[in-house]
VEXVEX-946482 format. One line per field, with one value per residue (C-alpha): residue in one letter; x, y, z; residue number from 1. Coordinates in nm, 4 decimals. Layout:
N
residu (A,...)
east (X,...)
north (Y,...)
up (Z,...)
num (NUM,...)
***
This chain:
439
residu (X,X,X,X,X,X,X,X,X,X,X,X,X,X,X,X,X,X,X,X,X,X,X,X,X,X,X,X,X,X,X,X,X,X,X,X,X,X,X,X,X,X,X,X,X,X,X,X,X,X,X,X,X,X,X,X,X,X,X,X,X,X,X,X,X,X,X,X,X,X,X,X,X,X,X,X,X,X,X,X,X,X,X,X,X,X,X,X,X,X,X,X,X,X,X,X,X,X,X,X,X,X,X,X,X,X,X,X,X,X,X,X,X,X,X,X,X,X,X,X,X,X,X,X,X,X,X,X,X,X,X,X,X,X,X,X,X,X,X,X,X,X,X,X,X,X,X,X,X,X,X,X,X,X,X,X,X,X,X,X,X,X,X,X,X,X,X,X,X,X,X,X,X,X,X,X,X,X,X,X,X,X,X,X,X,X,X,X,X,X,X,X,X,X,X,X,X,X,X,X,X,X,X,X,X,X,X,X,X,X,X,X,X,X,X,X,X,X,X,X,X,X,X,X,X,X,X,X,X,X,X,X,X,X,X,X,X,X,X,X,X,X,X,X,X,X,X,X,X,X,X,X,X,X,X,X,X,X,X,X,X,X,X,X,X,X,X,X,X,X,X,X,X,X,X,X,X,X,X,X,X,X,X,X,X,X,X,X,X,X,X,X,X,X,X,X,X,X,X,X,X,X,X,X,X,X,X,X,X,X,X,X,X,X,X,X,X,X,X,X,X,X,X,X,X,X,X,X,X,X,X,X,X,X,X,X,X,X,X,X,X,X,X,X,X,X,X,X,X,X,X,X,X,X,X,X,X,X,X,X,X,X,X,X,X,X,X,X,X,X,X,X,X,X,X,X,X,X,X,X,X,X,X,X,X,X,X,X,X,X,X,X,X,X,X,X,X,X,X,X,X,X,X,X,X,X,X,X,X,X,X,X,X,X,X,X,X,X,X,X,X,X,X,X,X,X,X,X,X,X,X,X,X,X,X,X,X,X,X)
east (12.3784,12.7203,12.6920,12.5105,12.7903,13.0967,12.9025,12.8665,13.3016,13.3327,13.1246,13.3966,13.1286,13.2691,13.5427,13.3637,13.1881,13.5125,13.6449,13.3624,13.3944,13.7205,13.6729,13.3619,13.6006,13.8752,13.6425,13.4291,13.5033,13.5847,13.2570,12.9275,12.6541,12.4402,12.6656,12.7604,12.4540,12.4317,12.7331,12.5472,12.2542,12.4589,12.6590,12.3397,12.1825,12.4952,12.4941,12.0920,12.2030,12.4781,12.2468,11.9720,12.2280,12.3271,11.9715,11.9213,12.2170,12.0628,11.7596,11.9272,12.1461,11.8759,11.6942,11.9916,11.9797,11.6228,11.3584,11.4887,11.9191,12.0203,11.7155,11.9641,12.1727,11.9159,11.7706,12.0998,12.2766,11.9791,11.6865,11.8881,12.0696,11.7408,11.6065,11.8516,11.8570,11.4954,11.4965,11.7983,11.6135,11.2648,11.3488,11.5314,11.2631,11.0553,11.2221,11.2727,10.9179,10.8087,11.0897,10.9532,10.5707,10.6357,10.8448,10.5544,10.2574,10.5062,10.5353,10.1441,10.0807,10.2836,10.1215,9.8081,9.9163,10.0847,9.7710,9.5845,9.8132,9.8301,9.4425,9.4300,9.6590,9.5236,9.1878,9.3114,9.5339,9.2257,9.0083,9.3404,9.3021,8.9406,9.0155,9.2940,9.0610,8.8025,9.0120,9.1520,8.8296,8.7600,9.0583,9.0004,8.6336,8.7649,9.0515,8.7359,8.5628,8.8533,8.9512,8.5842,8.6416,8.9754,8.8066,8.5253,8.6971,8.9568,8.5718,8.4752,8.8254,8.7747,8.4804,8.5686,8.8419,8.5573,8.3833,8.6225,8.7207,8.3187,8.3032,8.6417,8.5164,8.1797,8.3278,8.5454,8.2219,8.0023,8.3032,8.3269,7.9474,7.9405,8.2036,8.0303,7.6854,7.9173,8.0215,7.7177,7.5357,7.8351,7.7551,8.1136,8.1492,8.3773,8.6496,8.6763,8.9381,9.0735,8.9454,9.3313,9.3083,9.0576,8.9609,8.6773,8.9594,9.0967,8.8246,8.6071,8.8599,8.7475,8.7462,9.0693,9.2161,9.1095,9.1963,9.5149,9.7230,9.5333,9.5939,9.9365,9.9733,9.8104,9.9194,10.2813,10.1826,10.0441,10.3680,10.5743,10.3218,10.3747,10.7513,10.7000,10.4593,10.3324,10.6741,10.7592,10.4664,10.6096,10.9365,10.8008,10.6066,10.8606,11.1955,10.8945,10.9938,11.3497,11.6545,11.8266,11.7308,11.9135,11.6450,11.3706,11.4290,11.4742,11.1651,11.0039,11.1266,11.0707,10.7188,10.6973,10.8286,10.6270,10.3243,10.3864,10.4520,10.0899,9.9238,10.0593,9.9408,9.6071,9.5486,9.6265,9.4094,9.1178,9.1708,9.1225,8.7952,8.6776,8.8132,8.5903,8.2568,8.3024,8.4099,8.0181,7.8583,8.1121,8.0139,8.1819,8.4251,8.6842,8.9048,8.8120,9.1560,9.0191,8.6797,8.8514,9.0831,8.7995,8.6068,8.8946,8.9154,8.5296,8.5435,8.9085,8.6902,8.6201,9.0116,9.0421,9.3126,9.2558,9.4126,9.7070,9.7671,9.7383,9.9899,10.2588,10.2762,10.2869,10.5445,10.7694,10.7611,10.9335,11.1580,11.5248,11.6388,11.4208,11.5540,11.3156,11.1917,10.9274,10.6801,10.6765,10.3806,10.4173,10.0761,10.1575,10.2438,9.9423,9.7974,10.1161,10.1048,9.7166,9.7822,10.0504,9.8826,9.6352,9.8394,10.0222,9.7698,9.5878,9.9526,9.8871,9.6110,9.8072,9.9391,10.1832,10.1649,10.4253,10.6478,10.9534,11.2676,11.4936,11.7253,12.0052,12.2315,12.5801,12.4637,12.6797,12.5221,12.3392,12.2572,11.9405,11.7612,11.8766,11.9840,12.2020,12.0395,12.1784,12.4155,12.5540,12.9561,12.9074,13.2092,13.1251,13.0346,12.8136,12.4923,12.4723,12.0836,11.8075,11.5886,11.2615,11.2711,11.2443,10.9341,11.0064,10.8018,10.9246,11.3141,11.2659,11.3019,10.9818,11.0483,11.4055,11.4184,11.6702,11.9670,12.2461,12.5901,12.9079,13.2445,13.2774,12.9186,12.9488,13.1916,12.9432,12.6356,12.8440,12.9346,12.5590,12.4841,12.7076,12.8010,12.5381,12.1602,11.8952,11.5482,11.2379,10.8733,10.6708,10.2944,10.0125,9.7747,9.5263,9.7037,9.8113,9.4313,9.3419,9.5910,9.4870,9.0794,9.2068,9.4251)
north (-0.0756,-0.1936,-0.2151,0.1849,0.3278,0.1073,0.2829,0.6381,0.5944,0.4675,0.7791,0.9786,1.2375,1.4393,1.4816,1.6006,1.8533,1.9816,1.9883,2.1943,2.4224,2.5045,2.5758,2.8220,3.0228,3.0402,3.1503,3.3820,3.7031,3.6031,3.4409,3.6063,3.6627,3.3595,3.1353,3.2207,3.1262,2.8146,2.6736,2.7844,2.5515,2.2660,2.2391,2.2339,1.9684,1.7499,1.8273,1.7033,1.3860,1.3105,1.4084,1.2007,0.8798,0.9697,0.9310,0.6299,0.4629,0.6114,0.4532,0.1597,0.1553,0.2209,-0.0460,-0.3124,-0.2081,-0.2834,-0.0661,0.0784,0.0482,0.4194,0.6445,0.8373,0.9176,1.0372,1.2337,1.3816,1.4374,1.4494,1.5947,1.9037,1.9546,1.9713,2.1777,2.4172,2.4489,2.5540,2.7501,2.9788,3.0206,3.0477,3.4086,3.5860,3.5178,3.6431,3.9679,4.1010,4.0084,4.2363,4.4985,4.4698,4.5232,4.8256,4.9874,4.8783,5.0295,5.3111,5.3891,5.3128,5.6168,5.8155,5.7771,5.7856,6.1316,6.2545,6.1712,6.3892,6.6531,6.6622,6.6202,6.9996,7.1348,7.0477,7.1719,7.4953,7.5744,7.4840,7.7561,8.0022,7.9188,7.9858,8.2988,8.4252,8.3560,8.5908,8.8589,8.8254,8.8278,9.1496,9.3415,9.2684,9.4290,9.7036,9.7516,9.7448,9.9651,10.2386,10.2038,10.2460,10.5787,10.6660,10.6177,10.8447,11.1084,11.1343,11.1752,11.4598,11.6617,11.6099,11.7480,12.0142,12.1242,12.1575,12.3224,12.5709,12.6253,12.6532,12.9498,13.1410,13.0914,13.2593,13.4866,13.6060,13.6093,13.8067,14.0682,14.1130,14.1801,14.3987,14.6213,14.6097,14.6741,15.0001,15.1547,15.0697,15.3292,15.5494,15.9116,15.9262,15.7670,15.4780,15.5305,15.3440,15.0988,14.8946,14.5224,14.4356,14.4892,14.2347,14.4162,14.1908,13.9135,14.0348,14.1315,13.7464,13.5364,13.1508,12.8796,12.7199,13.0635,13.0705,12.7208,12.6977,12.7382,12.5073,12.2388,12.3177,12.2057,11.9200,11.7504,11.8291,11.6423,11.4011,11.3392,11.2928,11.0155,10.8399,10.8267,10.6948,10.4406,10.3786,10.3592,10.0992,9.8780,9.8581,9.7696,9.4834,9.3372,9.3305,9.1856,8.8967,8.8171,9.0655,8.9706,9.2797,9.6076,9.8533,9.6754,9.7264,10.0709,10.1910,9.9836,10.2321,10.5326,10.5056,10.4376,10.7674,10.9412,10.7595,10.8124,11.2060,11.1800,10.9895,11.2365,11.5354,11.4417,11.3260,11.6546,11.8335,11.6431,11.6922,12.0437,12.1104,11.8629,12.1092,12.4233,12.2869,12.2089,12.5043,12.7655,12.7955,12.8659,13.0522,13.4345,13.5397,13.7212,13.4853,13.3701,13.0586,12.9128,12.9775,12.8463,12.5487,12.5085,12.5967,12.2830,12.0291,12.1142,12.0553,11.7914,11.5624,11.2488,11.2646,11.2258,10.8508,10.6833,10.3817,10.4288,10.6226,10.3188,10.1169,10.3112,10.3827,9.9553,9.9156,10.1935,10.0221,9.6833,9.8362,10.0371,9.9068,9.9937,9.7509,9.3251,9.1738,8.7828,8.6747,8.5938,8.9324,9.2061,9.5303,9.5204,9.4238,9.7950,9.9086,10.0786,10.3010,10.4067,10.5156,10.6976,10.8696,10.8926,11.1471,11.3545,11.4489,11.5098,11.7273,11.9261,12.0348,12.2607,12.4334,12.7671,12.7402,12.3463,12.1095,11.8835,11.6444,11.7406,11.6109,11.3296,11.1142,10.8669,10.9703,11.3403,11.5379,11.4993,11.8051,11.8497,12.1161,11.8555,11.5044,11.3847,11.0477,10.6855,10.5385,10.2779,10.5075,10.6629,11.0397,11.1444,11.0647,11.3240,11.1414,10.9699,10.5881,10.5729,10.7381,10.6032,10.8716,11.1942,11.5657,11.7610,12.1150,12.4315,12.6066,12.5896,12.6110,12.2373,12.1865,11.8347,11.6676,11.3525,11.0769,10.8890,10.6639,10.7969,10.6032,10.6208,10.4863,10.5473,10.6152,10.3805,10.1369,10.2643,10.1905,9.8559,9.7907,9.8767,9.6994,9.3988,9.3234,9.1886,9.3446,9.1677,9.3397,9.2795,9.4087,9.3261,9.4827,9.7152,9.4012,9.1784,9.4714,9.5190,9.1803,9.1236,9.4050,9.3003,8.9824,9.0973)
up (16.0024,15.9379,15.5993,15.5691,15.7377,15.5112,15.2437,15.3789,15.4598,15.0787,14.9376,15.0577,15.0856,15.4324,15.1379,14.8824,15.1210,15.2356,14.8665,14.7352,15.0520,14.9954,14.6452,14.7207,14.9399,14.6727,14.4069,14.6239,14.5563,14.1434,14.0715,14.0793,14.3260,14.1743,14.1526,14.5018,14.5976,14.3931,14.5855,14.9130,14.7992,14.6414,14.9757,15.1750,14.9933,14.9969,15.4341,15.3864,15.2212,15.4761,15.7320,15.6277,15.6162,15.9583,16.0979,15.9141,16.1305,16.4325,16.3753,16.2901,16.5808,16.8262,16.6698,16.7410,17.1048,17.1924,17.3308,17.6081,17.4874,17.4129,17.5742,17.7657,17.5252,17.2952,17.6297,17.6740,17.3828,17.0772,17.1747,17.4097,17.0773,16.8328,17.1403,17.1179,16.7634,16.7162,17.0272,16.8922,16.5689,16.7383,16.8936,16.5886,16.3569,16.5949,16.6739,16.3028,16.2434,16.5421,16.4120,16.0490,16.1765,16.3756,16.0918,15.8646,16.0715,16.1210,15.7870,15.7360,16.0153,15.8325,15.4932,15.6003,15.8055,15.4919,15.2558,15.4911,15.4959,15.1093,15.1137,15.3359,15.1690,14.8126,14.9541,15.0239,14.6982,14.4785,14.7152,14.6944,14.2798,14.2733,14.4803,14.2583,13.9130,14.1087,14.1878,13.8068,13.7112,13.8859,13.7830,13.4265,13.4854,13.6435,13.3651,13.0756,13.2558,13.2906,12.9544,12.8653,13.0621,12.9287,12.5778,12.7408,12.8682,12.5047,12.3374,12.5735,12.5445,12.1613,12.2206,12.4305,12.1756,11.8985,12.0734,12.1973,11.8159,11.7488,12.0190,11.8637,11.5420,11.6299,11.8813,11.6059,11.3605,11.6047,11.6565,11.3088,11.2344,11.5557,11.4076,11.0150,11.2402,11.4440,11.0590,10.9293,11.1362,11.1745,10.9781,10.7923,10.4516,10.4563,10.1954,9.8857,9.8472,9.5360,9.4992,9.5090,9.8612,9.9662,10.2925,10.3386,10.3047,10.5897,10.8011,10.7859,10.8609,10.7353,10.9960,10.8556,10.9496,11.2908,11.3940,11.2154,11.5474,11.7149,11.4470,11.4200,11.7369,11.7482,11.4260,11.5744,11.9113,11.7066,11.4807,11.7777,11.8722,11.5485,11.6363,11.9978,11.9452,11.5955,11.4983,11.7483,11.7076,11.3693,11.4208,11.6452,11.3870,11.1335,11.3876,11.3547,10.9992,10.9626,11.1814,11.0690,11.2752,11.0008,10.7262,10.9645,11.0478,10.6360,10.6007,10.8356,10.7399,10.3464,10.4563,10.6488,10.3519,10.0953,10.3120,10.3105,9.9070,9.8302,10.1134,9.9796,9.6085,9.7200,9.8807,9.5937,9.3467,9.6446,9.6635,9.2685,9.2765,9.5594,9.3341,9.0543,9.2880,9.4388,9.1990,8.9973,9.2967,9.5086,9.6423,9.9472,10.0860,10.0940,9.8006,9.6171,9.7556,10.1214,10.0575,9.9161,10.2438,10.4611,10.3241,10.3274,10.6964,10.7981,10.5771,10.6540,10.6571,10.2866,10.2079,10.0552,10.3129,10.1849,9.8136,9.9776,10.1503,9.8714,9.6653,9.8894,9.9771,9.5880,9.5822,9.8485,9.7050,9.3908,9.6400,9.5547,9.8532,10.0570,10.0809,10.2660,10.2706,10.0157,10.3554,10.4290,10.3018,10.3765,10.5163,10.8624,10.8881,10.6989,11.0242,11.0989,10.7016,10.7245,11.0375,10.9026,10.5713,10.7388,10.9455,10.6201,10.4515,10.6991,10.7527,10.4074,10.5523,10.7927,10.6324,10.5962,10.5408,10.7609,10.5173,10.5803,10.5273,10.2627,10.3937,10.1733,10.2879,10.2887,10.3689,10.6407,10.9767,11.1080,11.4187,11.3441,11.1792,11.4048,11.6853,11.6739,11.7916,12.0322,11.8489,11.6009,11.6409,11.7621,11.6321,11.2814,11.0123,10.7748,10.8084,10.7270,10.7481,10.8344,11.1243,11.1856,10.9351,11.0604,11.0213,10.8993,10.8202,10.5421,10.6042,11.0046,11.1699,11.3759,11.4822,11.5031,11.3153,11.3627,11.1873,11.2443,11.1614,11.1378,11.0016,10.6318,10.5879,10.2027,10.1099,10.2880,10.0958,9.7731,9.8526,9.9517,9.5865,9.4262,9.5739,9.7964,9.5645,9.7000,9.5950,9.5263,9.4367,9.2262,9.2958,9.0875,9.2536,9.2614,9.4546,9.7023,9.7575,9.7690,10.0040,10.2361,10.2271,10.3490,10.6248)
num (1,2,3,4,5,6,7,8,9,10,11,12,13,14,15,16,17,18,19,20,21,22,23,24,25,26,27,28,29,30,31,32,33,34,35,36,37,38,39,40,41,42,43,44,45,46,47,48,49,50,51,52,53,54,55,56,57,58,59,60,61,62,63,64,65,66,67,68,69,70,71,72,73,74,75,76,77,78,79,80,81,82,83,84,85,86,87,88,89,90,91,92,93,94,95,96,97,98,99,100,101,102,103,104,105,106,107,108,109,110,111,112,113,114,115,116,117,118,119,120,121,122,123,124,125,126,127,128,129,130,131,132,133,134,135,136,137,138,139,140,141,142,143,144,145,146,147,148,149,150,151,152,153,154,155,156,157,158,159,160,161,162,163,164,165,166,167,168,169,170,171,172,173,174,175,176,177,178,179,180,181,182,183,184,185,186,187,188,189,190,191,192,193,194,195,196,197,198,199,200,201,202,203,204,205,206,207,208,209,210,211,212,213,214,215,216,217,218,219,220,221,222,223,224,225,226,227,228,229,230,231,232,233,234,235,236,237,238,239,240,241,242,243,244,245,246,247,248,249,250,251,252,253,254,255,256,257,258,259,260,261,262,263,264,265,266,267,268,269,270,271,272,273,274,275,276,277,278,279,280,281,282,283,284,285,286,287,288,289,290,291,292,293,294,295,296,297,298,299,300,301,302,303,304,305,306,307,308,309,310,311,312,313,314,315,316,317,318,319,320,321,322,323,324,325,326,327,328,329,330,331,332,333,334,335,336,337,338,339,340,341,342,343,344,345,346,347,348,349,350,351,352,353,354,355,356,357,358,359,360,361,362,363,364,365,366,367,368,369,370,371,372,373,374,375,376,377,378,379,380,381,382,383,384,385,386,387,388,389,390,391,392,393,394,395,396,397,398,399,400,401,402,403,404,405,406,407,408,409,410,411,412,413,414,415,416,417,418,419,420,421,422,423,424,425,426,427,428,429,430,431,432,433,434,435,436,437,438,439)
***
């Protein structure tokens, strides 16, 4: 025993522990978390080993005594010490584990009260979903089936405005032979008049004649419908491909115009077909031009849309006026040109017939024939471009077309011409059909 404890004073190692202690607190807060606790664990294995020796010399101790030689100080002293020490431990452990359970089944409850929650609640946005598809479902039925009756009901007015032209026309027909009927019977001669006077002309008006008012009107209404919404359907597809509005908008507008140039020629090479079919076997009081006119207008479906089309998108990919990127065709606005394509072409009709007027760029606003957009300077004279044209009859404005004016607005036309290089394509009539049979 003697000798165990010479050798636990020579180790020095009650030193050595208080050593290293004071170094861990001098370096506490400079070192690191691990290597805080490595010093925690390196002192607490050298306490174990000093420990350990210490029991060793109790043991040995109690041993030199005898049996009996230091019970009461072990009584006393030891055991109400090791007592103590795993009574004070005993309860803590004890109390966070009870603390930690309840918080744990706490937080159980509330998952599992949350799951079920989110379980209702899922439950009833998937039947609100199903619900909502329904009633989606239901309103797009119901839109078909009023659009089947707008369509309907734009059928039946057609209709009605036929036949409403049928019953003038044969109002005005049943008049007439009423009256030819009256002077037929009537016991005065008639008196003779020259051929140059075409009283039968006159008297037997041709359905053209009779409906001419009628279609005035409409092809007017229908103009202003090509501004307001062909026009704008348009210019959506082409801001697709064309950043610049100004481009997009003389794109447009030398379409209009080119579509009144091709309709107006068509008509004219249809009318002297109709001339020559007509003209072997034509008796009646009406003048071969009438008859001719009378037949275009029972007969506006005949007029080939399709090659107007066709030439006025190979006439506007030659147009130098037009820049516009090599992924763009002009027939993305094919449906706007055939549209208008036919409303020209059936103004030529009309007697007399509705035409465009002339616009230029650089010409002196006039407020007859436009009104200003909404970006343009209103206190400048001249017009910079041209945005929707104005439909006249004869030299009287019908329809007001539409332009941009702005100050400078020729000296900025000339620059465009010269400094600015505007590309164009020319594409062969082939390719513009091909094209358009594929689109």
């Amino acid at each position: 025993m003697a000798d165990n404890l010479r050798r636990l004073t020579n180790t020095s190692s009650f030193s050595v522990l208080q050593d290293k202690l004071e170094s861990w607190h001098k370096d506490y807060h400079v070192i690191s978390c691990d290597q805080n606790l490595n010093r925690c664990c390196e002192l607490i294995e050298l306490t174990s080993k000093i420990q350990g020796q210490l029991f060793a010399i109790l043991n040995l101790t109690a041993t030199e005594g005898g049996h009996y030689a230091g019970v009461d100080t072990l009584k006393m002293r030891l055991l109400p010490w090791l007592g103590t020490c795993f009574s004070m431990a005993r309860p803590s452990v004890t109390d966070d584990t009870i603390f930690c359970s309840n918080r744990l089944a706490d937080a159980q409850n509330e998952l599992d009260e949350t799951k079920s929650k989110s379980a209702t609640t899922l439950l009833a946005t998937e039947d609100e979903i199903l619900q909502l598809k329904a009633d989606l479902r239901s309103a797009l039925e119901q839109v078909e089936i009023y659009k089947r009756k707008l369509d309907a009901l734009d059928d039946y007015e057609r209709q009605i405005r036929l036949l409403r032209d049928e019953v003038s026309y044969l109002s005005t027909e049943k008049a007439m032979l009423q009256e030819r009927l009256v002077r037929s019977r009537s016991p005065s001669p008639l008196p003779r008049l020259s051929r140059s006077s075409s009283p039968m002309r006159s008297e037997s008006p041709t359905r053209a004649q009779l409906t001419n008012s009628s279609r005035h009107a409409r092809l007017v209404s229908r103009f202003s419908d090509l501004y307001a919404v062909e026009r704008l359907e348009a210019q959506t597809l082409l801001r697709r491909y064309i950043s610049d509005l100004e481009m997009v908008q003389k794109i447009i507008f030398i379409a209009v115009v080119e579509s009144f140039k091709t309709a107006k020629l068509a008509y004219r090479q249809f009318k002297l077909r109709v001339r020559k079919t007509l003209s072997p076997s034509h008796f009646g009081p009406e003048s071969l031009e009438d008859a001719a006119v009378d037949y275009i207008v029972r007969n506006l479906d005949l007029y080939d849309v399709q090659a107007s089309v066709n030439d006025v998108i190979n006439a506007m990919n030659v147009n130098p006026r037009i820049s516009f990127p090599p992924e763009v065709d002009f027939i993305l606005i094919s449906a706007m040109i055939r549209d208008t394509c036919r409303v020209a072409f059936a103004m030529q009709t009309l007697d007399p017939p509705l035409d465009l007027a002339f616009a230029s760029d650089g010409e002196l606003y006039n407020d007859i024939k436009y009104r200003r957009s909404y970006d343009s300077e209103f206190t400048a004279p001249l017009v910079l471009y041209h945005v929707w044209p104005a439909l006249v009859e004869g030299d009287a404005v019908v329809v007001k077309g539409e332009a941009v004016t702005r100050r400078g607005a020729l000296w900025s036309r000339s620059r465009s011409r010269s400094a600015s290089p505007v590309r164009s394509r020319s594409l062969s009539p082939s390719r513009s059909l091909v094209s358009l049979y594929k689109a």
